[in-house]
Backbone as a chain_set.jsonl record, in Angstrom:
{"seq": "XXXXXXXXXXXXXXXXXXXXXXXXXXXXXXXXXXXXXXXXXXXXXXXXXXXXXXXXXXXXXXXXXXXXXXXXXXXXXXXXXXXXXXXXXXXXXXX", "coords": {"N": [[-22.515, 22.556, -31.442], [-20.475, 20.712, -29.85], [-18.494, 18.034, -28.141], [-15.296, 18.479, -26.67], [-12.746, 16.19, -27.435], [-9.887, 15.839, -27.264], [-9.669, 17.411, -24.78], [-10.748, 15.53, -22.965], [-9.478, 13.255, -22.59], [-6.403, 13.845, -22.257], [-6.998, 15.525, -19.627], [-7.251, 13.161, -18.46], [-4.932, 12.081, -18.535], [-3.886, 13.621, -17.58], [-4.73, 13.206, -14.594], [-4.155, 10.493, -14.059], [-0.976, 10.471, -13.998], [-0.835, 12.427, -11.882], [-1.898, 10.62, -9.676], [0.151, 8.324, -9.572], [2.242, 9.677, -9.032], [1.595, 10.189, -6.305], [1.598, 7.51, -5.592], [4.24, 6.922, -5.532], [5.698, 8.345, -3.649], [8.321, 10.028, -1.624], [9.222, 7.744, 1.194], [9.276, 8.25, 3.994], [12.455, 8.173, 6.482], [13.205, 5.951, 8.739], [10.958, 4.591, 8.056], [8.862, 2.494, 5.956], [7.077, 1.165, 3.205], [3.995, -0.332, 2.829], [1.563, -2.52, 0.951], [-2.155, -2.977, 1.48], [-4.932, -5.284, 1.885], [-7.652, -7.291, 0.41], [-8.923, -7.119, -2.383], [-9.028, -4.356, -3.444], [-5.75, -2.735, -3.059], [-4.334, -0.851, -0.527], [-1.951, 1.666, 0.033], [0.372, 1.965, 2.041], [2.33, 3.923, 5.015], [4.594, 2.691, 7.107], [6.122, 2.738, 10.522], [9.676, 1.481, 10.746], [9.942, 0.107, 13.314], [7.569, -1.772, 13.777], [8.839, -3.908, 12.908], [9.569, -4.919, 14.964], [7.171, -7.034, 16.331], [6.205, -9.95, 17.186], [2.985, -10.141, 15.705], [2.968, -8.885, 13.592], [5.062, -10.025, 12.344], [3.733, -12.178, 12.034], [1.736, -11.539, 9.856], [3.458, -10.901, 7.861], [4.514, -13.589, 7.401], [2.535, -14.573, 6.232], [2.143, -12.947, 4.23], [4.421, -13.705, 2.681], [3.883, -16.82, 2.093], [1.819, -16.905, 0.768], [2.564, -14.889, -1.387], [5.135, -15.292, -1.983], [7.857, -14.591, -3.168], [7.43, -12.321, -5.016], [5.645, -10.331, -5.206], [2.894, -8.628, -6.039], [2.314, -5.973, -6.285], [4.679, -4.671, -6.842], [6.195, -3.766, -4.572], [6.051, -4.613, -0.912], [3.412, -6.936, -0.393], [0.407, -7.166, 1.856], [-1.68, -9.72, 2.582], [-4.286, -9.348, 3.615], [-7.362, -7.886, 5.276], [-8.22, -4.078, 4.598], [-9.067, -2.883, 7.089], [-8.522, -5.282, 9.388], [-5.571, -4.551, 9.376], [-5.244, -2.339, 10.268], [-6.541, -1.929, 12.64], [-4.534, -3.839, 13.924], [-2.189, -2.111, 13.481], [-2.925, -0.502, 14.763], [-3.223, -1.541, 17.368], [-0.766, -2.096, 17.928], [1.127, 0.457, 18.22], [-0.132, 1.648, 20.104], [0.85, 0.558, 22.171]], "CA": [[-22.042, 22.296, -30.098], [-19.767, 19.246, -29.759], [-17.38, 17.578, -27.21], [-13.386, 18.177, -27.079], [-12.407, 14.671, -27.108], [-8.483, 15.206, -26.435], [-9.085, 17.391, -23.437], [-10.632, 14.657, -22.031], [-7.942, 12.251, -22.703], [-5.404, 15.185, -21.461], [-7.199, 15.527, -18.342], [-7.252, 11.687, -17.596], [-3.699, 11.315, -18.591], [-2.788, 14.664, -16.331], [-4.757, 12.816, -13.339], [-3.164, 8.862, -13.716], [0.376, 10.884, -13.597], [-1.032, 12.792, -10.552], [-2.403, 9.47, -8.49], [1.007, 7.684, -9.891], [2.995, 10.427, -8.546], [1.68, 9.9, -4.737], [1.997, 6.196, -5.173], [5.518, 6.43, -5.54], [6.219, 9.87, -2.908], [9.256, 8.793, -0.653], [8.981, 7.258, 2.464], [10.399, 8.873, 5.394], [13.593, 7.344, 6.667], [12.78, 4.641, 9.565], [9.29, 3.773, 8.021], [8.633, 1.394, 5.116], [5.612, 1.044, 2.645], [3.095, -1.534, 2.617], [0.195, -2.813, 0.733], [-2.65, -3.755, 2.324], [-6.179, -5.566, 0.619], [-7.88, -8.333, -0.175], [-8.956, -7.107, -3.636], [-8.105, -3.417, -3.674], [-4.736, -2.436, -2.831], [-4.375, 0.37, -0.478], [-0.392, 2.124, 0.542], [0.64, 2.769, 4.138], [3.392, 3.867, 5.374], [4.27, 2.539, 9.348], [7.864, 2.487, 11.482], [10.37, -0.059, 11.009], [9.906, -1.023, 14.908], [6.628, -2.64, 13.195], [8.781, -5.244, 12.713], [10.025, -6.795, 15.801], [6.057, -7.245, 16.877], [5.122, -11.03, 16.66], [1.573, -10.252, 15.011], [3.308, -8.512, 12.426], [5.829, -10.625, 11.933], [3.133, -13.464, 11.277], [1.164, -11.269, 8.889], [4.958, -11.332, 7.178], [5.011, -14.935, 6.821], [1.036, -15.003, 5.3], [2.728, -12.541, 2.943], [5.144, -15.085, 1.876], [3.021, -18.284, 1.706], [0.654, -15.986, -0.466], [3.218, -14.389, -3.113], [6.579, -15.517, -2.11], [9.117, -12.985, -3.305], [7.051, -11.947, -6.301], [4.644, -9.373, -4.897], [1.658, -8.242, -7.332], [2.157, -4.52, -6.394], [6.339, -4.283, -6.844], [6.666, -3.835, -3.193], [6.116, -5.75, 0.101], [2.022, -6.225, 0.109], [0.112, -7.923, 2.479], [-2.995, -10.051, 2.143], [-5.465, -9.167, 4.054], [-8.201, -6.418, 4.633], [-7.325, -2.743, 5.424], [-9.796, -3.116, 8.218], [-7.674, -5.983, 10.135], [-4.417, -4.378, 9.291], [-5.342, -1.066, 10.76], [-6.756, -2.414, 14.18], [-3.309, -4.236, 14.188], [-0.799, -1.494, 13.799], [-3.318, 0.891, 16.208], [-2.882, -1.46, 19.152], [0.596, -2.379, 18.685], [1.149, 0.988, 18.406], [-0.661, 1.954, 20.991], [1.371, -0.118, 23.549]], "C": [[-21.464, 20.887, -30.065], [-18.387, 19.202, -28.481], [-15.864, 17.569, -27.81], [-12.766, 17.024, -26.457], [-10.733, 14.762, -26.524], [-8.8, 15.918, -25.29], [-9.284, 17.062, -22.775], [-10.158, 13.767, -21.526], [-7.126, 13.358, -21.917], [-5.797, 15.111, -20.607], [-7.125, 13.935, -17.611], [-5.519, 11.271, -17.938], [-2.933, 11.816, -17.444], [-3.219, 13.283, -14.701], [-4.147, 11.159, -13.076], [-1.744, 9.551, -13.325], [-0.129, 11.474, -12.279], [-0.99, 11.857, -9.656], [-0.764, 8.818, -8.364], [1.789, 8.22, -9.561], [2.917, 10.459, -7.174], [1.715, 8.688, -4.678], [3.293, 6.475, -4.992], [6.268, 7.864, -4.828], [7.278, 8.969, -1.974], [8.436, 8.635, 0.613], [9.921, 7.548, 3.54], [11.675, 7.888, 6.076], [13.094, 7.073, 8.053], [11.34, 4.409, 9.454], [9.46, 2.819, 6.517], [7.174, 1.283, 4.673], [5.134, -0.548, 2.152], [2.172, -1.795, 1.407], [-0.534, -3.78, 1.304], [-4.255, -4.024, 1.333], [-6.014, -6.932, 0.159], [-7.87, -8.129, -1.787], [-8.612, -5.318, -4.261], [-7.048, -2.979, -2.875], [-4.688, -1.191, -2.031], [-2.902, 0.612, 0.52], [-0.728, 2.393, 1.911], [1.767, 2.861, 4.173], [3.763, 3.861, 7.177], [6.018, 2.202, 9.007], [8.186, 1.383, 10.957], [10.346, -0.983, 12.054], [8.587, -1.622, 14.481], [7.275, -4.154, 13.455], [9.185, -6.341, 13.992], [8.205, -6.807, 16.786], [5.963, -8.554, 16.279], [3.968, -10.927, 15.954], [2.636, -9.748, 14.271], [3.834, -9.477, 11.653], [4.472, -12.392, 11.395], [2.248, -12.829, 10.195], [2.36, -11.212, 7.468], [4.731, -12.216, 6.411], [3.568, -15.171, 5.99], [1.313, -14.305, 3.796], [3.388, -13.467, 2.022], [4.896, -16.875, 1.786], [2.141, -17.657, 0.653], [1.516, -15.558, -1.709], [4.543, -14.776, -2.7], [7.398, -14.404, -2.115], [8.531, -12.233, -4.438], [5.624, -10.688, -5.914], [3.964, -8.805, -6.221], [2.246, -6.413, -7.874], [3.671, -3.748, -6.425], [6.663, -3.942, -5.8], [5.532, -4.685, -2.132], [4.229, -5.573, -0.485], [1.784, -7.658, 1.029], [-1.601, -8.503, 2.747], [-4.042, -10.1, 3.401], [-6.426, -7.952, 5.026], [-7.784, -5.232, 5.499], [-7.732, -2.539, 6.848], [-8.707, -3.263, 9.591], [-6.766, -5.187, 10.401], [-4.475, -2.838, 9.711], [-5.66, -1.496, 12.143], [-5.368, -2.988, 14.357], [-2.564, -3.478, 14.802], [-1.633, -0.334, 14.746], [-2.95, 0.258, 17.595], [-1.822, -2.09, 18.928], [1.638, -0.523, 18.671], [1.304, 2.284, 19.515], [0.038, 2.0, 22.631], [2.889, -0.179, 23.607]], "O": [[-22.225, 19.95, -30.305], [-17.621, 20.093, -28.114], [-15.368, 17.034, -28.801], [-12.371, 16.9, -25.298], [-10.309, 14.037, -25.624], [-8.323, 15.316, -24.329], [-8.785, 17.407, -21.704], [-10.243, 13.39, -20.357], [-7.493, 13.576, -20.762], [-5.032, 14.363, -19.998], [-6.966, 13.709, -16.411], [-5.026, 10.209, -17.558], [-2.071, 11.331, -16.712], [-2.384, 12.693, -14.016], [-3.761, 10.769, -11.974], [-1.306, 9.167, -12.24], [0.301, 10.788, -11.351], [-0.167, 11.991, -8.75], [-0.31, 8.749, -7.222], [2.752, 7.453, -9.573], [3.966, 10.718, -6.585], [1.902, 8.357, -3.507], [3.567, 6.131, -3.842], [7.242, 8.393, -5.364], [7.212, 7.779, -1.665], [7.384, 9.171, 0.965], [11.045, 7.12, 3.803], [11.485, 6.675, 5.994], [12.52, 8.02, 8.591], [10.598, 4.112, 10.391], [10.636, 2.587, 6.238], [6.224, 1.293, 5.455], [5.63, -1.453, 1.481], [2.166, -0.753, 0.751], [-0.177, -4.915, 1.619], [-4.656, -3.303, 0.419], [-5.044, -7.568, -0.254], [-7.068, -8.746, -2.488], [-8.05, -5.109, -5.336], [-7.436, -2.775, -1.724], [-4.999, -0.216, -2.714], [-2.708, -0.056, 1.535], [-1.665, 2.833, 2.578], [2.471, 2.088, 3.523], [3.414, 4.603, 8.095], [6.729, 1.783, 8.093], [7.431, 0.448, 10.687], [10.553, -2.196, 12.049], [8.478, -2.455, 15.381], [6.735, -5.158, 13.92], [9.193, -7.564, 14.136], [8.261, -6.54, 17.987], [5.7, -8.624, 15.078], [3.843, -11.986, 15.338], [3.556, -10.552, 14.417], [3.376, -9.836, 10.569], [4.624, -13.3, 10.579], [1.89, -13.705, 9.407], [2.054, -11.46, 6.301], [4.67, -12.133, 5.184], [3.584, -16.006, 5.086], [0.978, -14.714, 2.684], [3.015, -13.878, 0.923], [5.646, -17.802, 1.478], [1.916, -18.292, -0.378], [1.198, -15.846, -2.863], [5.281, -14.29, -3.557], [7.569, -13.522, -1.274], [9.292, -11.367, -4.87], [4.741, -10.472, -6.744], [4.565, -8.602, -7.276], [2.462, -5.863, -8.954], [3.849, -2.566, -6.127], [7.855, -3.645, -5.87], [4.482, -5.225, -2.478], [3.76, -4.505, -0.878], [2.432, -8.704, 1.057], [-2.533, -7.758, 3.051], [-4.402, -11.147, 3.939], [-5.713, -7.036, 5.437], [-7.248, -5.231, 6.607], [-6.956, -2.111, 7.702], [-8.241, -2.435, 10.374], [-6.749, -4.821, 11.576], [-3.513, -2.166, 9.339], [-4.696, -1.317, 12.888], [-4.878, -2.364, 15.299], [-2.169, -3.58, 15.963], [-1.044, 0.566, 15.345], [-2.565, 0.856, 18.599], [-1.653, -2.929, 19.814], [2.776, -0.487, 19.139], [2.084, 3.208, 19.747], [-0.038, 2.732, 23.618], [3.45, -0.665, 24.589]]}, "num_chains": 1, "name": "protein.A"}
């Protein structure tokens, strides 16, 4: 009785292409993807009218005092926790 070592490799290669395949699903036309996270990274996708909201627009500029133009995650992200950044876009949302 012994373990089949590639089809456990095979199955972890099928599921990184799976996860790596909804990171990168499009994004509906007038929304835009985020990242949000202090230390893990997690995608959103919210409206473009996001952006003319002052709060947003200053979580923007914390973006770019934090990474500049060089983002960690190859698109926009934004530092700080999914928590915050969910109460945010619910009550500007909201209103």
């Amino acid at each position: 009785m012994g373990f089949r070592l590639p089809r456990i490799v095979s199955a972890k290669q099928s599921l990184k292409r799976a996860l790596s395949f909804s990171e990168t699903t499009l994004v509906p036309k007038g929304h835009f993807a985020v990242y949000v996270g202090e230390v893990e990274k997690k995608r959103f996708v919210v409206p473009i009218s996001i952006l003319n909201y002052p709060s947003f627009q200053n979580l923007l500029s914390q973006a770019e005092e934090e990474y500049g133009f060089n983002h960690p995650m190859g698109a926009l992200t934004i530092p700080c926790s999914e928590e915050a950044f969910l109460d945010l876009t619910c009550s500007l949302q909201s209103s």
